[in-house]
N, C-alpha and C positions, 0 to 999 in steps of 0.2 A: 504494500500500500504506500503512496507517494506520502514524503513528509509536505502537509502544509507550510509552507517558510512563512507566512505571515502569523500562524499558530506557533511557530518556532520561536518567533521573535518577539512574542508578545510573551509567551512563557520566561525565554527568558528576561525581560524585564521585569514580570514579578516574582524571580528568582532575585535580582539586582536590586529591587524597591526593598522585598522582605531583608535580605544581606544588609542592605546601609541600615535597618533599624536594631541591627543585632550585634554588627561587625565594625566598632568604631576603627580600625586601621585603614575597612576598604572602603567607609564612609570618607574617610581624613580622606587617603590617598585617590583614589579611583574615582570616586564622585567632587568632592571639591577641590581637588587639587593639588593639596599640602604634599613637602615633600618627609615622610615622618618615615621608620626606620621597623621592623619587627624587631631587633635588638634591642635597640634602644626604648622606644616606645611603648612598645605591647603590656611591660611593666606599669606603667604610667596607667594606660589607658584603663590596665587592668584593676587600678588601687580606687579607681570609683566603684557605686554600686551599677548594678546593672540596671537599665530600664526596661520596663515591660508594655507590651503594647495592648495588654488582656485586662490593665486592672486600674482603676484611678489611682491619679498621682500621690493621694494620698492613704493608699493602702500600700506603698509601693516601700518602703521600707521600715525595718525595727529597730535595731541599734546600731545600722553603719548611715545613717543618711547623712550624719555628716561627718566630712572627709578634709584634711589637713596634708597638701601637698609642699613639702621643703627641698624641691629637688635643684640646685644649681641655674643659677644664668642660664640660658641660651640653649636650655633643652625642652625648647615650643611649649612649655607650661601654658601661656599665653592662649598659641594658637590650639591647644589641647582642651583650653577653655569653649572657644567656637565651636571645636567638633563635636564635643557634648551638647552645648546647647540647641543646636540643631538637630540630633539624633535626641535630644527631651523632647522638641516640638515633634517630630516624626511621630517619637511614641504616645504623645501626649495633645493633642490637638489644641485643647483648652487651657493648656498649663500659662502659668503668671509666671514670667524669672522676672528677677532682679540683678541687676549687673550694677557692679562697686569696684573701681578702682584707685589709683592715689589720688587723682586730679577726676573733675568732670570732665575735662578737654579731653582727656585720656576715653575716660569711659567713654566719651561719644564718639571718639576714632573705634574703638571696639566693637560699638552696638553697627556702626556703619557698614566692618568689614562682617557682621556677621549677616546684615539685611541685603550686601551685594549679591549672597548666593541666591535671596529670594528674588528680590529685583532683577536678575541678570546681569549684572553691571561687570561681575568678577569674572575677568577672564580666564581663568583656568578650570571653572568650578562648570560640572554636568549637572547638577541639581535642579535646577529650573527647568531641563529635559526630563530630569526622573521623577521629579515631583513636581509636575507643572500644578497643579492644585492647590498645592501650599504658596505659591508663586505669584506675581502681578507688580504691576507698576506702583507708583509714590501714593496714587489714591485707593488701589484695591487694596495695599496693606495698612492704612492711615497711619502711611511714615509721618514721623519729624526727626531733629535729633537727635529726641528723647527716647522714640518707643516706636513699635510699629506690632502690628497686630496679624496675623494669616488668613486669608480666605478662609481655610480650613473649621476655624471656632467653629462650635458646634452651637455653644453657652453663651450666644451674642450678647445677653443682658451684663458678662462680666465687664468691671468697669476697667477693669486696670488691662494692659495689653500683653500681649503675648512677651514681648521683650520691652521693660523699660530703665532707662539709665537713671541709677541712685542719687540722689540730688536734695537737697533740705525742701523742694516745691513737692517731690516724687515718693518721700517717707514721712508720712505723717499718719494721724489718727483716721481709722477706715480703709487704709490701704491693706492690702489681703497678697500676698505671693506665696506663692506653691515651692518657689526653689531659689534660691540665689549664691550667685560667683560671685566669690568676692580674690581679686586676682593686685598681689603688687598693692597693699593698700600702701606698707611703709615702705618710699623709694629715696632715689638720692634728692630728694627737695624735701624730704621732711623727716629724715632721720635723726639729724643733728639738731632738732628743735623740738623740746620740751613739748611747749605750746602747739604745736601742731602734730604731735605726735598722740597728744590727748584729745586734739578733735577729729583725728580718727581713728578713735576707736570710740567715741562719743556718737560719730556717724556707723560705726561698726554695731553698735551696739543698739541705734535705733533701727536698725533696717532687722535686729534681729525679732521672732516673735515675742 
């Protein structure tokens, strides 16, 4: 019997779609781009918990949900951050993060390179081909840049957005998130200062529940 090639090819994409929600390496590497290492990484990627695509975000862990990575400069901590957070929206359609870094200028370079892969805008990243759903331009995801939200939400009535950047307008009373990265709060602008080294963790400390 002839193999249908458009049955072929449609199988394997959701052989590819199911993989990036399960295989954060071939998510990094193969769908968005990054160039990250099985040596090196797979450690890394492995010290978070796992996400589940069968069960809400908040049944989804007991005593590992939170996780404290100290691994050296310059081994994509960072960009280990985005891989995740895109593989929580995968599994999580409706999920809130919160993203916290030293600076707001920072975080909002962050929240950017992580909405290029929904926007299209990132050129190395296939994700807007595999998950065109979760995908759209500046008004289908109500970017700014603070936050941006996914076609995908299921729970349109939640207030707060799928991704939004930690800020004293963005952490206050009423505000509700599911998960948050908090990546590099203390860096070289504010190590060596008392005073600034207490208001963040003043801001650490309000974005916690």
């Amino acid at each position: 019997m002839p193999v249908d090639p458009i049955q072929l090819q449609l199988e394997q994409r959701l052989a590819e779609r199911d993989r990036a929600r399960t295989d954060r390496l071939y998510l990094a590497c193969e769908v968005l781009g990054y160039d990250f290492t099985v040596d090196t990484h797979q450690e890394l990627f492995d010290s978070y918990p796992v996400f589940h695509d069968d069960k809400p975000w908040a049944e989804q862990f007991t005593d590992d949900g939170d996780v404290l990575i100290l691994w050296p400069r310059g081994h994509f901590k960072s960009t280990a951050v985005i891989v995740l957070v895109i593989q929580a929206i995968l599994c999580n359609p409706d999920i809130r993060i919160l993203l916290m870094q030293g600076t707001i200028k920072v975080t909002r370079g962050l929240l950017s390179e992580i909405r290029s892969h929904f926007d299209g805008s990132h050129s190395r990243s296939k994700f807007a081909e595999l998950f065109p759903e979760f995908c759209g331009d500046k008004k289908a995801l109500h970017a700014s840049a603070d936050k941006f939200t996914t076609p995908t939400r299921v729970r349109k009535q939640l207030q707060q957005a799928t991704v939004t950047v930690a800020s004293v307008k963005s952490i206050k009373t009423g505000q509700h998130y599911d998960a948050g990265f908090f990546d590099d709060l203390v860096n070289d602008s504010n190590y060596r200062n008392p005073e600034l080294l207490l208001k963040v963790e003043e801001d650490f400390n309000m974005a916690r529940p």
